[in-house]
C-alpha positions as CSV (number, residue, x, y, z in Angstrom):
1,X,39.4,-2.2,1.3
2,X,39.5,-5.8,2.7
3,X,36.9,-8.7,3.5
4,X,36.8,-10.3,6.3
5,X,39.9,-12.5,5.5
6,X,42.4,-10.1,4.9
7,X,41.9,-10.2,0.9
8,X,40.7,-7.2,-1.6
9,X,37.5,-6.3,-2.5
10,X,36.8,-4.2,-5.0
11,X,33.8,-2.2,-4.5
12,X,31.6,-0.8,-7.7
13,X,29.1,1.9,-8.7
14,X,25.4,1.9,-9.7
15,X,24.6,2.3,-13.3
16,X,25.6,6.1,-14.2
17,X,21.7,6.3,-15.1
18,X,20.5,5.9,-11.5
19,X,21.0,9.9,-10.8
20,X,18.0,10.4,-12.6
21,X,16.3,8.0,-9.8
22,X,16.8,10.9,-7.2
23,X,16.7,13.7,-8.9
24,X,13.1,13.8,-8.3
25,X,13.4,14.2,-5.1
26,X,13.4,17.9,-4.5
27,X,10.3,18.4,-7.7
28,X,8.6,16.3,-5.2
29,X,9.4,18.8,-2.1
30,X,7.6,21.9,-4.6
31,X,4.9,19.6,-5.3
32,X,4.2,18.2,-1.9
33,X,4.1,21.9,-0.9
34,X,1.8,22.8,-4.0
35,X,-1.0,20.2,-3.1
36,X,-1.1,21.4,0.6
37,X,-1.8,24.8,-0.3
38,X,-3.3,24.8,-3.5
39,X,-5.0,28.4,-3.7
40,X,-1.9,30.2,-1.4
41,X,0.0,28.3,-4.2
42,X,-1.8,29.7,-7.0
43,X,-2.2,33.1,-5.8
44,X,2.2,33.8,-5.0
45,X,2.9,32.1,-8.7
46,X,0.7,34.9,-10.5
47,X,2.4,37.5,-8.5
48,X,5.9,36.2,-9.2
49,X,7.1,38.0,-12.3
50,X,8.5,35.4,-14.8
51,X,12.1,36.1,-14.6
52,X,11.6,34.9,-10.8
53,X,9.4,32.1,-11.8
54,X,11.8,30.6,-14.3
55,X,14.8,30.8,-11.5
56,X,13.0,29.4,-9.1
57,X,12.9,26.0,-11.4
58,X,16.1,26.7,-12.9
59,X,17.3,25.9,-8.7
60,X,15.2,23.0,-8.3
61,X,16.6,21.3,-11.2
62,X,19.8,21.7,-10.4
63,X,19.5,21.2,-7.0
64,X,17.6,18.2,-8.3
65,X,20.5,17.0,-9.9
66,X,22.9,17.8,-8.0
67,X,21.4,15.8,-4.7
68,X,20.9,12.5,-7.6
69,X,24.5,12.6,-8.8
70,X,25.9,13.1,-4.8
71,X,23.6,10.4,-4.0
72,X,25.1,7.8,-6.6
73,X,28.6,9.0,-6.2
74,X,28.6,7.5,-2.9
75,X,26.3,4.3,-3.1
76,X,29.1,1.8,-3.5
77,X,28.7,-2.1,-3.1
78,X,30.6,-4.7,-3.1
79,X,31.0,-8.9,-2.9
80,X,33.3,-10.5,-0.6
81,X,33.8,-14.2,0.5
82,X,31.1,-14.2,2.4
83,X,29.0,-11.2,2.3
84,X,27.1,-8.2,0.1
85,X,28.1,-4.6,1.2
86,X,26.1,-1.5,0.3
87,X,27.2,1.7,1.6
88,X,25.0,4.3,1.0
89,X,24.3,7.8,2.4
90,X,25.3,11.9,1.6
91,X,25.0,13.2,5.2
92,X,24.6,10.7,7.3
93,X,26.6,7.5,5.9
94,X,24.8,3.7,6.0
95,X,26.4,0.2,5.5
96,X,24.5,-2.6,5.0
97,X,26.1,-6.2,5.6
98,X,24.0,-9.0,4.1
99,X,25.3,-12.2,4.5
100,X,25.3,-14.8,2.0
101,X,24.2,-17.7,3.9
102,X,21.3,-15.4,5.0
103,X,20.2,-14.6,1.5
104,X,16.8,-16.5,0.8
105,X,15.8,-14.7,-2.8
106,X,17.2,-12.3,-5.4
107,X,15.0,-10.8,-7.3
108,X,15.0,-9.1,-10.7
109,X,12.6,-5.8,-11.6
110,X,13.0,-4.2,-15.0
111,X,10.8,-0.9,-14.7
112,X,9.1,0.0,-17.9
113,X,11.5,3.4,-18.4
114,X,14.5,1.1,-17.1
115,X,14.0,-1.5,-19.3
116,X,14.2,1.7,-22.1
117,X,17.2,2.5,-20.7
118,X,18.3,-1.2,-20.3
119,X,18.9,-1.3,-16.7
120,X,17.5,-3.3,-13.9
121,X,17.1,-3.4,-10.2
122,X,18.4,-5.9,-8.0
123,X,16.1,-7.1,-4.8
124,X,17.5,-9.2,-1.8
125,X,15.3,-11.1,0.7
126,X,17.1,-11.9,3.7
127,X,15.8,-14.1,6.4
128,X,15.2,-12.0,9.5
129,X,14.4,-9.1,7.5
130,X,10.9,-6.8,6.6
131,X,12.2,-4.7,4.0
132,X,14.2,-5.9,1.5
133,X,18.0,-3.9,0.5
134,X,18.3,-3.0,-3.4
135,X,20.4,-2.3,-5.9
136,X,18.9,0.4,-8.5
137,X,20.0,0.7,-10.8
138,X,22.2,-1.7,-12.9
139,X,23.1,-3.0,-16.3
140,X,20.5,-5.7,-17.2
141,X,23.2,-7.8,-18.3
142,X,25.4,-7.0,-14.8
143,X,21.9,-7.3,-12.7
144,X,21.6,-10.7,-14.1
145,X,25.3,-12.1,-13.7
146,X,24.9,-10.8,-9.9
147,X,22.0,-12.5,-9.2
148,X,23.7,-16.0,-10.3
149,X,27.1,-15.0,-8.7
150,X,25.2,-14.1,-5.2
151,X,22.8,-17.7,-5.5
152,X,25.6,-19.8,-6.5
153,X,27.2,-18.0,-3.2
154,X,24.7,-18.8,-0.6
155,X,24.5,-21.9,-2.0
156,X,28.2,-22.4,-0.7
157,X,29.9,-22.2,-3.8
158,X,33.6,-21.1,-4.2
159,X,33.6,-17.3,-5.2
160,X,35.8,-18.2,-8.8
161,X,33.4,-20.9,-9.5
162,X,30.4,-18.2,-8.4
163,X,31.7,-16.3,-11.0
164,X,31.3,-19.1,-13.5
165,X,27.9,-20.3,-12.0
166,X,25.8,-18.8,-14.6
167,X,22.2,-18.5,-14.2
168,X,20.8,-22.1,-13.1
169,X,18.7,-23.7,-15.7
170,X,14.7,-23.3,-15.4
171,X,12.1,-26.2,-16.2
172,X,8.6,-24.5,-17.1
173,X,5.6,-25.5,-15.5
174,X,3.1,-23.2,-16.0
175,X,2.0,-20.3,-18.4
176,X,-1.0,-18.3,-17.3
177,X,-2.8,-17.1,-21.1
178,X,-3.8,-13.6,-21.0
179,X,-7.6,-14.4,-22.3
180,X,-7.0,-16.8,-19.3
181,X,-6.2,-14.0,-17.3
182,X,-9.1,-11.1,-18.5
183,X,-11.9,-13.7,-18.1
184,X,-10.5,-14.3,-14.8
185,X,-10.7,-10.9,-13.3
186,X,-14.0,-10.2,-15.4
187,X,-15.3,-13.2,-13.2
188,X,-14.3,-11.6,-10.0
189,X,-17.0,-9.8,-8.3
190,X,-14.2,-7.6,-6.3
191,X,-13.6,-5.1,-8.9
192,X,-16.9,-4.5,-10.0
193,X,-18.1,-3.7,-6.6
194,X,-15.6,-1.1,-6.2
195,X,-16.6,0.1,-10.1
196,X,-20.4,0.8,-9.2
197,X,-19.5,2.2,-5.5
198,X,-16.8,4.9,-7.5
199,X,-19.9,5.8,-9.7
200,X,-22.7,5.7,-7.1
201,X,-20.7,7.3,-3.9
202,X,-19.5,10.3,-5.4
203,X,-22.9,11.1,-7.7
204,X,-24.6,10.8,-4.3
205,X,-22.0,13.5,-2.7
206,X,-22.3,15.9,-5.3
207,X,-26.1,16.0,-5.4
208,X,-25.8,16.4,-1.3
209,X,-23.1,18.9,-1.0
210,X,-22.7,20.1,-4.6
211,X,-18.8,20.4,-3.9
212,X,-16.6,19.6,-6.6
213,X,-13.4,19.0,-4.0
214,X,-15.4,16.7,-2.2
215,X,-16.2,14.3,-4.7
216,X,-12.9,14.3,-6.2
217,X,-11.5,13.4,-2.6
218,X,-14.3,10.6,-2.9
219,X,-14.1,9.6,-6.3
220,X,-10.4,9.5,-7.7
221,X,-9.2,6.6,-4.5
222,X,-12.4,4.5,-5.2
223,X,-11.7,4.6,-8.8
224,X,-8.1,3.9,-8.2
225,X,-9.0,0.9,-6.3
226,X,-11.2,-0.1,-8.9
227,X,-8.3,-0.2,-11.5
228,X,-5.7,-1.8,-9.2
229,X,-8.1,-4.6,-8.6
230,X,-9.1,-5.2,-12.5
231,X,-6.6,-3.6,-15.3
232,X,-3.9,-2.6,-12.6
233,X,-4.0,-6.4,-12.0
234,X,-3.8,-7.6,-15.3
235,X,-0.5,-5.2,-16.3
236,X,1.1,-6.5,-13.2
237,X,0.2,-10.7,-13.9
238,X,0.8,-10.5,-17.6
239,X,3.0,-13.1,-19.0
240,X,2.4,-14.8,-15.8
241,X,5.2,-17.7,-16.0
242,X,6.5,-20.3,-13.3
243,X,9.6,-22.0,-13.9
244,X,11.2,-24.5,-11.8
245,X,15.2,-24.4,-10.9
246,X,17.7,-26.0,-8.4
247,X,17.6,-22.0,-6.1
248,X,13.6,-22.6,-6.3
249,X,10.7,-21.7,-8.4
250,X,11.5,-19.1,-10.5
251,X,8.3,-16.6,-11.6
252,X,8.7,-14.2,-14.4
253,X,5.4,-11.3,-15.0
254,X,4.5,-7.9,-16.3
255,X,3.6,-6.3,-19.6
256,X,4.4,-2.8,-18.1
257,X,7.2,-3.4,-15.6
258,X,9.0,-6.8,-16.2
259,X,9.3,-8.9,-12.9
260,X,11.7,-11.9,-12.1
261,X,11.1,-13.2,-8.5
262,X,12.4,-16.4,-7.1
263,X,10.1,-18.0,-4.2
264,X,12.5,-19.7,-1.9
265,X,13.0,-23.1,-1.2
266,X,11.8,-24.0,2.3
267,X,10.6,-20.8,3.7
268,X,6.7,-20.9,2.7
269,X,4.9,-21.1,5.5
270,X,1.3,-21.6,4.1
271,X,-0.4,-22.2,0.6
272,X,-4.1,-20.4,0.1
273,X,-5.7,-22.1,-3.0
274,X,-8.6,-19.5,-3.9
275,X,-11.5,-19.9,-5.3
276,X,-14.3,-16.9,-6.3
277,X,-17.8,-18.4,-7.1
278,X,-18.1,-17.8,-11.0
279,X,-14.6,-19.2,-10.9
280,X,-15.7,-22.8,-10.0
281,X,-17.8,-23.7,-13.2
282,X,-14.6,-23.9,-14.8
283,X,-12.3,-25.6,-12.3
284,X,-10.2,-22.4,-11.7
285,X,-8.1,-21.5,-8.8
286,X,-5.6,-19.1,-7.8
287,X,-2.6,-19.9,-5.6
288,X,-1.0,-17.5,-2.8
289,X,1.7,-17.9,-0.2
290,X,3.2,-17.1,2.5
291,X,6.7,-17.0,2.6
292,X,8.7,-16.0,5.9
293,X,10.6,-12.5,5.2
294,X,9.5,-12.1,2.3
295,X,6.3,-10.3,0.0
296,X,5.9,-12.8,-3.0
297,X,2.8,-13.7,-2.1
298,X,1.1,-15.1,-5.8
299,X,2.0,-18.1,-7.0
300,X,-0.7,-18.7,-9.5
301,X,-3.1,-16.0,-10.3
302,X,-5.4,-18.1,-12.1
303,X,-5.2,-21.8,-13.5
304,X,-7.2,-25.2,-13.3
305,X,-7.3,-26.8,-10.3
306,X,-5.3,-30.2,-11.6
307,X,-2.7,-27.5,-13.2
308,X,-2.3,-25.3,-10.1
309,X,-2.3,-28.4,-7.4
310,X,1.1,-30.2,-9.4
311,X,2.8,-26.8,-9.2
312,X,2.0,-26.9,-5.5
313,X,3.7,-30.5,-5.4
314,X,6.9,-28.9,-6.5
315,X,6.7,-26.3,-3.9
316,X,5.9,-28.7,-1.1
317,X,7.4,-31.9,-1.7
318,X,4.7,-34.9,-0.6
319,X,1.9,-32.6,0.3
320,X,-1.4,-33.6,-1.4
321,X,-4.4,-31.2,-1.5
322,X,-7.3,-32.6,-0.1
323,X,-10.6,-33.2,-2.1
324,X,-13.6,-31.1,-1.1
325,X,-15.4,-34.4,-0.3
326,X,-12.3,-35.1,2.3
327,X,-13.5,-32.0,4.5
328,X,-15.8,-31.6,7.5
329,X,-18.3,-29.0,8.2
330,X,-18.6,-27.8,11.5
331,X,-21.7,-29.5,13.8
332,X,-25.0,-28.0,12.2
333,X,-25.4,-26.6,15.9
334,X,-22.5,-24.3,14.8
335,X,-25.2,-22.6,13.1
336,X,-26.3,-20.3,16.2
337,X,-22.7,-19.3,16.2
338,X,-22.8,-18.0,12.3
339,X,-25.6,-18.3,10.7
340,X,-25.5,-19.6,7.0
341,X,-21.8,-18.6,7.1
342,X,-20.9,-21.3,9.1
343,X,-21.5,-24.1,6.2
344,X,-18.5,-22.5,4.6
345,X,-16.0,-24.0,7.2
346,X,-13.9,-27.3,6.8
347,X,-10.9,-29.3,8.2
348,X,-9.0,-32.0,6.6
349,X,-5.7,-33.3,9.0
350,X,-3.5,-35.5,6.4
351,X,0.0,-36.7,7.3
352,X,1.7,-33.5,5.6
353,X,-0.6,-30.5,6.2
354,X,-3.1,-29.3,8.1
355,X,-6.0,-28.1,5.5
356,X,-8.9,-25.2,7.1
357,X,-11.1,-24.0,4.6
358,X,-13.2,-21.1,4.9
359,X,-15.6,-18.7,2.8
360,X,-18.9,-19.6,1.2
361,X,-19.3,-17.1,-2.0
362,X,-15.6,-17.0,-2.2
363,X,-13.8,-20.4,-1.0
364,X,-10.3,-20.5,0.3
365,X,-8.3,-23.3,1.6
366,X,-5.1,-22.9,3.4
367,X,-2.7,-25.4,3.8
368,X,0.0,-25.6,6.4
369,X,2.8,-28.1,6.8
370,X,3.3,-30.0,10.2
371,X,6.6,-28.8,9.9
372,X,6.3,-25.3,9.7
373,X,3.3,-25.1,13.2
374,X,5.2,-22.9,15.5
375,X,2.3,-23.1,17.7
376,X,-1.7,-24.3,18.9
377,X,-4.2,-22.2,20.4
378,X,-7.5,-23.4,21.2
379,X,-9.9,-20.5,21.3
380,X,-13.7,-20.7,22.6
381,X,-16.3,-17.2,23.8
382,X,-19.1,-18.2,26.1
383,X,-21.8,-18.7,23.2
384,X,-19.6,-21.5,21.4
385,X,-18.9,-22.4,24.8
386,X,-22.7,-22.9,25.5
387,X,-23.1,-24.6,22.0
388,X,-20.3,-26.9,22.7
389,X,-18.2,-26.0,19.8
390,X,-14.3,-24.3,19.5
391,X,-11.7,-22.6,17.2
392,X,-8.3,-24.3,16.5
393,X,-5.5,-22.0,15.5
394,X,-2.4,-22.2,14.2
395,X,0.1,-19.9,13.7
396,X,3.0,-19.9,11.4
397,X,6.9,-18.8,10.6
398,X,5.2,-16.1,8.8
399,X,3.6,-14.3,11.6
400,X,-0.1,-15.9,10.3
401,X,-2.8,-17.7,11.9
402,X,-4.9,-20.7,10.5
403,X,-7.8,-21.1,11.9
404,X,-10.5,-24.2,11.7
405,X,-13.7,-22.6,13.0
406,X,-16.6,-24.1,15.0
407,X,-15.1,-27.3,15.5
408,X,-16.9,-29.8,18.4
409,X,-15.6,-29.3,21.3
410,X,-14.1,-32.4,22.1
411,X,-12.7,-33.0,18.8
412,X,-11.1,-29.2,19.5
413,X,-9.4,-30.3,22.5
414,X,-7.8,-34.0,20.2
415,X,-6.9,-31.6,17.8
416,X,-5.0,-29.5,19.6
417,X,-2.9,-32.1,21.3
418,X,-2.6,-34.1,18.3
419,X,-1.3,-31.0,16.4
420,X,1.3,-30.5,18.2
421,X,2.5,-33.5,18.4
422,X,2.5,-33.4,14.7
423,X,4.1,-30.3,14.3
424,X,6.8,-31.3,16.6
425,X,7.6,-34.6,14.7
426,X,7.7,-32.4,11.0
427,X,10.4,-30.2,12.8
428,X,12.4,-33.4,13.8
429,X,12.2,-34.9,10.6
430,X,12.2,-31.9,8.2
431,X,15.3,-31.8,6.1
432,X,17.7,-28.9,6.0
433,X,16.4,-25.8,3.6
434,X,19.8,-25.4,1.1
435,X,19.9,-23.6,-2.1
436,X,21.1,-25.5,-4.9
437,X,19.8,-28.7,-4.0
438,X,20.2,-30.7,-6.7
């Protein structure tokens, strides 16, 4: 098979492990069609005699893995001058072209049973792109010297000298401590919330309807909420780490399932620094993004302020945070428009960013480069139109909107010609986005 310059590529197999990836596949079918029908279920496996019952699974599992092997005997990929190629499909066949110069991050998962196995799976932003293509599973060692080869790659590198990239070298900057971490969600009024309501909602069901299926129905999401916003959190932001290299900042986590993520140079759109009330007597802050095409959306899950604001200065070059003291509060009249609420809004314009707080309990202040406005709305109803104030929105590469609420009016109407203006001069002067920047 060729590239696109005539040359030979040679195309490569998945990890022989990855069957097993499938091979659930059809268990899931039975199991699907179990839950459905739960009492039919029961009622035609009691009058199956056992030899039956025992064939029945004896097909699944190797139908199971006979549709995982099929399905990894033709997923091929391969690396050519200037592109990744994954062909993929059994019936219906599927190619995937991702070009180099299009790749924004590579990304490196080790599931827990993976990393048993000692296998990992590649993922690939690409700009223009929701979902991101994969490559599960393969050799950690193999998953690691791809990732270099396909950076060093879009960063315009030679394909023999690709090869001999290596992995770029990392700087630390930050370490999140796990008692760090557990005080942190302990302190976050979230989880408990959902905690009481998965003890006081379903108690309240049973001693209406004393129905067993209902509570469950009730109970088990609104306790799985719970533990994805407390311990589910914790097992995913463990280890928390954030590394700085020339393809971006690097971000290693998990005590379960071991993540390495990359958040790519020039493409984040906004940065949220949030703060939860019982979070400010000790100066802490978390830090999210968002990044165009892509789902990394954590930077820091929890550090002081000072610690959290210089890893921000890596991500966006000469952008300084604004002090709280540096924000104004909407026009006390604002309060007929929100009451109470309303003293939670602020807006600070520096020569970087455009900073809109909002939240009162729970603060959070996004910022947004000049550079990376792709458009102003001004937005006013009739009652802010009567109390003489307006929103300001902007919306970014990300598909998100910034808002800076219950602004005066005339200041509404500066600010949105003023905004533009700035946002047009940040595109003029931005500098090209370029992996490898040295």
């Amino acid at each position: 098979m060729g590239d696109g310059d005539g040359g030979a590529v040679q195309e490569r197999r998945l990890h022989p492990i990855t069957p097993l990836r499938r091979a659930w596949a059809p268990f899931a079918v039975v199991v699907g069609w179990a839950v459905h029908d739960p009492n039919g279920t029961q009622q035609r496996v009691t009058q199956l005699p056992v030899a039956q019952l025992f064939a029945g699974l004896a097909v699944v599992l190797v139908g199971g893995s006979v549709y995982g092997f099929l399905s990894w005997w033709f997923t091929h990929f391969a690396v050519t001058d200037t592109e990744l190629r994954i062909r993929t499909g059994l019936f219906f066949r599927r190619t995937a072209h991702i070009r180099l110069d299009r790749l924004q991050a590579v990304d490196v998962t080790r599931p827990l049973l993976g990393r048993m196995a000692g296998v990992a799976k590649l993922k690939l932003d690409v700009v223009g792109t929701e979902d991101k293509d994969e490559l599960a599973y393969l050799g950690e060692k193999e998953a690691v010297a791809l990732r270099a080869e396909l950076l060093a790659r879009a960063a315009g590198f030679a394909p023999d000298e690709a090869r001999e990239a290596g992995e770029a070298p990392v700087r630390n900057l930050l370490h999140v401590q796990p008692r760090m971490l557990a005080l942190s969600l302990i302190l976050t009024g979230g989880p408990w919330v959902m905690l009481i309501a998965a003890i006081v909602v379903p108690s309240f069901l049973w001693y209406v309807t004393h129905n067993l299926w209902t509570v469950l129905a009730t109970g088990l999401p609104m306790l799985g909420g719970a533990f994805a916003s407390s311990a589910g959190r914790f097992i995913g932001e463990y280890d928390w780490t954030v590394g700085e290299s020339p393809d971006g900042l690097r971000i290693d986590h998990g005590l379960l399932d071991k993540a390495h993520e990359t958040v790519p140079p020039g493409r984040v759109q906004t940065v949220h620094i949030v703060q939860p009330l019982l979070w400010r007597r000790f100066g802490w802050v978390r830090v999210e993004l968002d990044v165009a095409g892509s789902d990394n959306g954590v930077l820091v899950p929890v550090a002081p302020r000072e610690l959290a604001e210089s890893v921000i200065g890596r991500i966006l070059p000469g952008v300084r945070v604004p002090e709280p003291a540096e924000l104004s509060r909407p026009p006390a009249r604002a309060a007929w428009c929100l009451p109470v609420w309303w003293k939670g809004y602020g807006l600070a314009v520096t020569d970087t960013v455009f900073a809109a707080r909002h939240g009162l309990l729970k603060r959070r202040l996004s910022l947004v480069p000049h550079a990376k406005v792709q458009s102003v709305r001004l937005s006013q109803g009739p009652w802010e139109r009567h109390k003489g104030v307006a929103d300001v929105r902007v919306d970014t590469g990300a598909s998100k909107t910034v808002s800076a609420r219950l602004r005066p009016a005339d200041e509404a109407v500066e600010l949105l010609q003023s905004q533009a203006d700035r946002s047009r001069t940040g595109r003029r002067e931005a500098t090209p986005e370029r992996w490898m920047a040295s």
